[in-house]
C-alpha positions in Angstrom: 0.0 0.0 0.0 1.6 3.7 -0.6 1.0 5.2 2.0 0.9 8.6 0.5 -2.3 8.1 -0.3 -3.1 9.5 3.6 -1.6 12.8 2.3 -4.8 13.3 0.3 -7.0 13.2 2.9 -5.9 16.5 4.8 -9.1 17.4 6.3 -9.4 14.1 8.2 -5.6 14.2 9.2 -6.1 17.8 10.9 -8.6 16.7 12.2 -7.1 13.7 14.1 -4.3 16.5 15.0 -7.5 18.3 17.1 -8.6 15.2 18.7 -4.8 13.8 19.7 -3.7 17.7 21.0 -7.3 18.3 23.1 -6.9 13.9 24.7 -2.6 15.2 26.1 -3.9 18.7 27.2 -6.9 16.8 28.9 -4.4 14.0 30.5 -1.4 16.1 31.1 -2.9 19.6 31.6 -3.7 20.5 36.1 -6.6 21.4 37.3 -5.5 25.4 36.5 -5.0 24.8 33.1 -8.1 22.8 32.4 -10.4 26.4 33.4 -8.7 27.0 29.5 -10.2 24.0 28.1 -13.2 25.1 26.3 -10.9 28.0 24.7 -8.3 25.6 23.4 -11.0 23.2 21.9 -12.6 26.2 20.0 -9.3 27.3 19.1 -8.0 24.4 17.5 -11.3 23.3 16.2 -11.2 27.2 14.3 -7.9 26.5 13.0 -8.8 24.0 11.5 -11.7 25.0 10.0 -9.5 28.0 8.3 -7.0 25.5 7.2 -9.6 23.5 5.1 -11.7 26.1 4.5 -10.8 26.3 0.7 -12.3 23.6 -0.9 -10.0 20.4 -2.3 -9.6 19.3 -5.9 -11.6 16.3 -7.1 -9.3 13.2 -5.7 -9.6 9.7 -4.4 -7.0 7.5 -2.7 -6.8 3.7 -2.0 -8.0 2.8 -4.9 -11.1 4.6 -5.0 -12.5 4.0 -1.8 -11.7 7.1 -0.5 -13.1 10.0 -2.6 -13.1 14.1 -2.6 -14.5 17.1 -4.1 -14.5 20.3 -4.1 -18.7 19.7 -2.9 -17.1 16.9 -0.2 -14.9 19.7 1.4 -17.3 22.5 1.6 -19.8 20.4 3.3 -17.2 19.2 5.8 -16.7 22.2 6.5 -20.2 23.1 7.2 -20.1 20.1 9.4 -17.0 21.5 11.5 -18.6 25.2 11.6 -22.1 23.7 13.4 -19.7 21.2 15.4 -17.7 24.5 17.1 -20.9 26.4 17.6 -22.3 23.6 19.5 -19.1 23.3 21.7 -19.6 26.4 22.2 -22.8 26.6 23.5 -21.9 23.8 25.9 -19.8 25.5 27.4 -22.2 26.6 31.0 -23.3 23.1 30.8 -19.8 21.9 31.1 -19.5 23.9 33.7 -22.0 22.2 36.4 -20.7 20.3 39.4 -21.3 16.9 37.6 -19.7 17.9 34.0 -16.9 19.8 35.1 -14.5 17.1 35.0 -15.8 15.9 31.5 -14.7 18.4 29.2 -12.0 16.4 27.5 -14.2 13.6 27.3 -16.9 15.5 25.5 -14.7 17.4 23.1 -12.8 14.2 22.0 -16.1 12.3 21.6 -17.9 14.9 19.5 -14.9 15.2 17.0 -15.0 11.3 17.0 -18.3 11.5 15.4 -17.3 14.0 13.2 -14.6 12.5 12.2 -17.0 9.7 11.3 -19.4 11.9 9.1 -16.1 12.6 7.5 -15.2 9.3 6.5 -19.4 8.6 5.9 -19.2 11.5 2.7 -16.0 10.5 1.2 -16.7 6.8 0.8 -16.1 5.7 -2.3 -16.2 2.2 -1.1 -19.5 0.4 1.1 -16.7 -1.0 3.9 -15.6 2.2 4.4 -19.1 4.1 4.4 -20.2 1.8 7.1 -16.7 2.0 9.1 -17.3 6.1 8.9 -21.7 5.3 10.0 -20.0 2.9 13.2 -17.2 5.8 14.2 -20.1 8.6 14.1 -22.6 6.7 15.7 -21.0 4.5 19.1 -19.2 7.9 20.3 -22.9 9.5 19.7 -24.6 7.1 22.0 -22.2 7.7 24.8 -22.4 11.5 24.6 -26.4 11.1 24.4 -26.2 9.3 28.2 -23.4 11.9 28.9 -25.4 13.4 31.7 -25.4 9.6 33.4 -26.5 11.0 36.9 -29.8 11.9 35.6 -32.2 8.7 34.8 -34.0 10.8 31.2 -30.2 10.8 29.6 -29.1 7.1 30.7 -32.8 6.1 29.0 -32.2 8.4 25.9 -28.8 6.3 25.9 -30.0 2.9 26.5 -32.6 3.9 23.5 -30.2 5.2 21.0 -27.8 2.6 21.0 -30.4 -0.3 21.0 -32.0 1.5 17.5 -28.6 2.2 16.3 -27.4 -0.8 16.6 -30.7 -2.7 15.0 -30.4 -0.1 11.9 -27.0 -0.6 11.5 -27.6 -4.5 11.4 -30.0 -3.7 9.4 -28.3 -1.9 6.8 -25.2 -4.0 6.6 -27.4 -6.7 5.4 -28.6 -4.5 2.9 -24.6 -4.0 1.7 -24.1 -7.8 1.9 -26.8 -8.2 -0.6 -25.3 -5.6 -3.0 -22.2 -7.3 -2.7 -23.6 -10.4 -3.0 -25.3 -9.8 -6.6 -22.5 -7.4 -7.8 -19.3 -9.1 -6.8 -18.3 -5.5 -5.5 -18.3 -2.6 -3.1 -17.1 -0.2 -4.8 -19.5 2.7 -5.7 -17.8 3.3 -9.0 -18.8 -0.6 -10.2 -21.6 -1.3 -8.9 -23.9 0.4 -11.4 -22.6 -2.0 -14.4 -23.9 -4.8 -12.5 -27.4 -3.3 -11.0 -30.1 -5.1 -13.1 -33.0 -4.1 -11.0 -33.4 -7.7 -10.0 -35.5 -8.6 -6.4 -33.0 -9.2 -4.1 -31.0 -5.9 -5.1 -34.6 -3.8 -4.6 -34.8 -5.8 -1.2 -30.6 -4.5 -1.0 -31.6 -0.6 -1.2 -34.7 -1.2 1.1 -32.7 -2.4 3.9 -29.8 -0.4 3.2 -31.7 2.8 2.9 -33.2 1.8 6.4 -29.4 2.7 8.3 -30.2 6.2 6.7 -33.3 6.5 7.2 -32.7 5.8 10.7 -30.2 8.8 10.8 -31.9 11.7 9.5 -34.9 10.4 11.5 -37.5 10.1 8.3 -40.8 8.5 9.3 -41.4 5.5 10.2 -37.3 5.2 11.1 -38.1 8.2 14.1 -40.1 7.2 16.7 -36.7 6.7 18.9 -35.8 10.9 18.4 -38.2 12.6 20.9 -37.4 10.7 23.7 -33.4 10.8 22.9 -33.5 14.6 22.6 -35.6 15.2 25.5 -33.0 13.2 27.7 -30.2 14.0 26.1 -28.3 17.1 27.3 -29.2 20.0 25.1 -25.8 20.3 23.4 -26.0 16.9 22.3 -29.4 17.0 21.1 -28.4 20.3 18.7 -25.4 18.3 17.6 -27.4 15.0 16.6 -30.7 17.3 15.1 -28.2 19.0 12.7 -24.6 17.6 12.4 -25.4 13.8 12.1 -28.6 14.5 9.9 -26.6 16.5 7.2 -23.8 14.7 6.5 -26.5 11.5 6.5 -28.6 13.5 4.3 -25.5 14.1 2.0 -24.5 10.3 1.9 -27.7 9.5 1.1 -28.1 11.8 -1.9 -24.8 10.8 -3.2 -25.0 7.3 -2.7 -28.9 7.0 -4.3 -27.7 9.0 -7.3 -24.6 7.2 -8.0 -24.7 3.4 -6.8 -28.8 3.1 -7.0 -28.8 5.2 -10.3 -29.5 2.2 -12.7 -33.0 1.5 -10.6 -33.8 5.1 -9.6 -37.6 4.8 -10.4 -37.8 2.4 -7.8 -35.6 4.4 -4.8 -37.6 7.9 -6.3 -41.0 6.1 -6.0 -40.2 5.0 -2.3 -38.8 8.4 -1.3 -42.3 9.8 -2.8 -43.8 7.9 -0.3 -41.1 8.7 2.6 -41.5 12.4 2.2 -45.2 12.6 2.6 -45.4 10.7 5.4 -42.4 12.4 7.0 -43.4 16.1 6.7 -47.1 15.3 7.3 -46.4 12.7 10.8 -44.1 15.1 12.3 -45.9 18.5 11.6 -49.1 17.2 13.4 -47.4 15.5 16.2 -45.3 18.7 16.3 -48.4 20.4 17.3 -49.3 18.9 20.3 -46.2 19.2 22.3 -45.5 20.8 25.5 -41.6 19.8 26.0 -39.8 22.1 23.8 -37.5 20.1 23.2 -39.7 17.4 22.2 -41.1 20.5 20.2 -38.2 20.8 18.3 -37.7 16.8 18.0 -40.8 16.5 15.8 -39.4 19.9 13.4 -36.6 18.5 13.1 -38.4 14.8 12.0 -40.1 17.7 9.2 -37.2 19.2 8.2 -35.6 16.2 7.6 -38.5 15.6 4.7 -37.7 18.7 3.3 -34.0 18.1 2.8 -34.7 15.1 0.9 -36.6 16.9 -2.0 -33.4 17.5 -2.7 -32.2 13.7 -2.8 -35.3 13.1 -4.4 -34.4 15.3 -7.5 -31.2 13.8 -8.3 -29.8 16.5 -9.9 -27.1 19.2 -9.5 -29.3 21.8 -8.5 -30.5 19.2 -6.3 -27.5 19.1 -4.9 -27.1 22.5 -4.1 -29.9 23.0 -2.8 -29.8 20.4 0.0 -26.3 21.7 1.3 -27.4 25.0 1.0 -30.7 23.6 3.1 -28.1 21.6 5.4 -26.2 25.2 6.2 -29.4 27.2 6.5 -30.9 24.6 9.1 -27.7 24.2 11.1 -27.4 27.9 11.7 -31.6 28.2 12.5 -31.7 25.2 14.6 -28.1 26.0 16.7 -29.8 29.3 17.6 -33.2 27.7 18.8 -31.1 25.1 20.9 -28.8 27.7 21.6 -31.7 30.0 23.8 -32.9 26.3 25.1 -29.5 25.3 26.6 -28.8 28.9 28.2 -32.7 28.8 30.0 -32.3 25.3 30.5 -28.8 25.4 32.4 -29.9 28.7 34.8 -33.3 27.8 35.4 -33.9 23.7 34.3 -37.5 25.0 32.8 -37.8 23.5 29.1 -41.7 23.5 28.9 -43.0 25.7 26.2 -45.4 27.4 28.4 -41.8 28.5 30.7 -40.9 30.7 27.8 -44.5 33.1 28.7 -43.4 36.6 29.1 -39.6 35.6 27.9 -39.1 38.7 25.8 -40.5 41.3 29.4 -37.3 39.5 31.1 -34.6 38.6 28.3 -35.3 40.3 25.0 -32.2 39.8 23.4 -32.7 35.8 24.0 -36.4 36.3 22.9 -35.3 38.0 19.4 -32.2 35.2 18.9 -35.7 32.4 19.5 -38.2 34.3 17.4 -35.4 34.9 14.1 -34.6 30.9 14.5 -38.8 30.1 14.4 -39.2 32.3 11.5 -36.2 30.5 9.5 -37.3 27.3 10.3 -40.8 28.0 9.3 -39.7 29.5 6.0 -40.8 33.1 6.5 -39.1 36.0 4.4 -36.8 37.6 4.7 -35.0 35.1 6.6 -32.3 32.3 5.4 -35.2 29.5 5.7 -37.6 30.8 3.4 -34.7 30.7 0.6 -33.7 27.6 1.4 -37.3 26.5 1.1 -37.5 28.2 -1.9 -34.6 26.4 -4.2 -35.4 22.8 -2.1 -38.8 23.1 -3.7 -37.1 24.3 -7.1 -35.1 21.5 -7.2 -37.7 19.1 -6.6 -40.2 21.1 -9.4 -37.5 20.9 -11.9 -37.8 17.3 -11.8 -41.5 17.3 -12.5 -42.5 16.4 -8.7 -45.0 19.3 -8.9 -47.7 17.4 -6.9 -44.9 16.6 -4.1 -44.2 20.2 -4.0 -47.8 21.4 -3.8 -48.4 18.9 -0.3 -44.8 20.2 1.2 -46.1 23.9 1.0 -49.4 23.0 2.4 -47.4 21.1 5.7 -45.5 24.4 5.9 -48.9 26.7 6.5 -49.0 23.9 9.7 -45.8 24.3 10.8 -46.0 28.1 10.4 -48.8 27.4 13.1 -47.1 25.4 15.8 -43.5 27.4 15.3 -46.0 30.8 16.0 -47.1 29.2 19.0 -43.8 29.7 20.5 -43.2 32.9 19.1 -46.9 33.9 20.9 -45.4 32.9 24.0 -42.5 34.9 24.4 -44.0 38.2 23.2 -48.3 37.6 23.7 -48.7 35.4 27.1 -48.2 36.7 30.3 -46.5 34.7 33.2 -46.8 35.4 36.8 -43.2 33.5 37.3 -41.2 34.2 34.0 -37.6 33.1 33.4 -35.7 35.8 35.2 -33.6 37.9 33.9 -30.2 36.3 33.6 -26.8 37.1 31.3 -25.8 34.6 29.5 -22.1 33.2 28.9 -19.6 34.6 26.8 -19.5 31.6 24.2 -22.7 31.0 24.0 -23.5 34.9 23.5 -20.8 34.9 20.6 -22.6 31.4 18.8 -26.1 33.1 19.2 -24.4 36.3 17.0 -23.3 34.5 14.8 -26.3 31.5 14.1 -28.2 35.1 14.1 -25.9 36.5 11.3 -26.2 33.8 9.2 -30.1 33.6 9.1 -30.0 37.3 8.3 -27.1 37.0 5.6 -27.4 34.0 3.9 -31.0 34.3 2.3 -29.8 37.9 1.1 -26.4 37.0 0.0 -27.5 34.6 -2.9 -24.2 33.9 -4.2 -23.6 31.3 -1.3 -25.9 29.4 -3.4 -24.5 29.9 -6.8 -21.4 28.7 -5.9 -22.9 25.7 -4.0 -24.9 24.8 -7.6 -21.6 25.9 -9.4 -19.8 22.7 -7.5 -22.2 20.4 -9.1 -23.0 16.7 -7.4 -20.2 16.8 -5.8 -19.4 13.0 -6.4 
């Protein structure tokens, strides 16, 4: 094997620099040093980010199994961006008297995922997609139960890994069977040999499952309220947006390239996936009381909205999901964002807590209200663009009547994402959430999810030159 083949993949190898620098400062550093922790974690994960942030020429090592492109790069660094902003924002939550000594653990184990997601997007190769799904998802379950003194994270734990593990089982059988009827793993060959035959439909059915299972599309999502209600808040922000996008991503590339030869058939089931998806988790969303829970079943919805853009199959396709993928990340990292700061100074994450928030913290009120409005698509904010070319995408492809039923479930979501927005401004509370001032690091990662909700609908061009990139596979 040459080994300079490693050389190409610089974006996983800085990476591994971050995670091996963080795990001797957390062993070696004293108890003085470690009040620095959070700073170097940020700092190093920011240089990073600026050292890959210009995106890599088309490439693949090892034979092919290893693949990048200039599309591959940009999206890992989306992935990096929403992974710092959520370190950030745990920062007061690291800070309590039973997570204090767990920074170094949490740091290493989020970049272990991420580092996963990494590997998941650059497959070129089935072994090494599902070694990059294993390395993002085990380090996930352990940060989910994270909080192991309180009994809702241990259960959020015990329920992630036991429908991880069954998807993954699941999935890998689906891989056997492509293997076994194509004689290969290797995304590049395995369209020659895809006749459409029964056992390779049954192959993308159970395949598909493992991904489905990850963005949390219906009826793969009835584990996701109960794991982001017990998880701790930062976790539950990194697992609604991180893991779903670069899942999102792989699915898109991996439908489009290895399915290709029987895309009627994976088109026709995503059809079916998307209706059920948006429609289940809008009126479920409705009923909530748990915030958290709240944001659970929006993120189940947005999940059917990003894959309009698998659906389409096409460049503009493309685009439009990792410009949806960037859009959601900054929207939804702002809404957890205002839900980790109340939740770690006053523990209150019922939606009728936030009654009177904006009389008592208006700057937190305006960060929530500017996330609901993204997320529910409303102009002039970053979520109604995003919207806008997901749709396109999916219209250009002739799916008119898909389109048509996606902007009726966004009228209902415009309802239950109001209902919170009502709350902070409309309702009164005899015992609001006090007036408190938030952290440093989570007041700099509210500016700037803020900033790009404002920006990134107006500047446009962050979408042409996603579309300019092409499939990136």
């Amino acid at each position: 094997m040459d080994y300079t083949n490693f050389l190409m993949m610089t974006q996983e190898l800085s990476l591994v620099a971050v995670m091996v620098l963080l795990l001797g400062y957390d062993l070696f550093s004293t108890p003085k040093g470690m009040r620095y922790f959070q700073f170097v974690a940020c700092a190093l994960l920011g240089v990073h980010i600026v050292l890959n942030v210009v995106p890599t020429p088309e490439a693949e090592a090892f034979g092919g199994m290893y693949l990048t492109t200039p599309m591959i790069s940009v999206l890992k660094t989306i992935l990096s961006i929403g992974t710092l902003l959520v370190l950030m924002q745990s920062d007061a939550w690291l800070g309590n008297e039973d997570t204090r000594h767990k920074r170094g653990e949490f740091a290493f184990l989020t970049l272990a995922t991420l580092l996963g997601m990494y590997l998941m997007v650059s497959a070129g190769n089935f072994l090494l997609f599902f070694i990059g799904l294993e390395t993002a998802s085990i380090p996930m379950a352990t940060l989910v139960a994270f909080d192991k003194y309180r009994h809702h994270s241990a259960e959020a734990g015990a329920k992630y890994i036991l429908n991880a593990v069954f998807a993954s089982g699941i999935s890998l059988y689906g891989m056997s069977l492509v293997y076994g009827t194509t004689g290969t793993l290797y995304f590049n060959d395995i369209p020659a040999a895809m006749t459409g035959a029964p056992l390779q439909l049954l192959a993308l059915v159970f395949f598909a499952a493992g991904l489905f299972f990850k963005m949390s599309l219906v009826p793969f999502h009835q584990w996701t309220p109960d794991v982001y209600q017990g998880a701790p808040t930062s976790v539950t922000a990194y697992l609604s947006v991180i893991s779903k996008g670069a899942a999102a991503f792989a699915l898109m590339t991996i439908f489009c390239k290895v399915f290709a030869p029987i895309a009627v058939q994976w088109q026709a089931m995503l059809y079916v996936i998307i209706i059920l998806t948006i429609t289940v988790a809008n009126l479920f969303a409705l009923r909530q009381k748990n915030i958290k829970r709240f944001l659970a079943y929006s993120s189940v919805s947005q999940a059917g909205y990003i894959v309009l853009g698998v659906i389409s199959g096409s460049a503009m396709g493309m685009g439009a999901l990792v410009y949806y993928i960037l859009v959601y990340m900054v929207s939804n990292l702002a809404a957890f964002g205002v839900i980790s700061v109340i939740e770690n100074r006053t523990g209150k994450v019922a939606i009728s807590d936030y009654n009177g928030l904006y009389a008592t913290n208006p700057r937190l009120a305006l960060v929530m209200m500017t996330a609901m409005f993204s997320l529910a698509g409303i102009p002039p904010f970053a979520g109604f663009f995003s919207k806008f070319f997901i749709f396109a995408a999916a219209a250009e492809q002739g799916y008119y009547i898909l389109v048509l039923i996606a902007l009726l479930n966004t009228i209902i979501s415009l309802y239950y994402y109001l209902l919170v927005v009502k709350a902070m401004f409309i309702n009164k509370s005899e015992t609001p959430v006090e007036s408190f001032r938030s952290d440093t690091y989570a007041r700099v990662s509210l500016v700037v999810c803020c900033a790009g909700i404002l920006l990134l609908g107006v500047l446009s061009v962050v979408y042409d030159q996603l579309s300019g990139l092409g499939y990136g596979m």
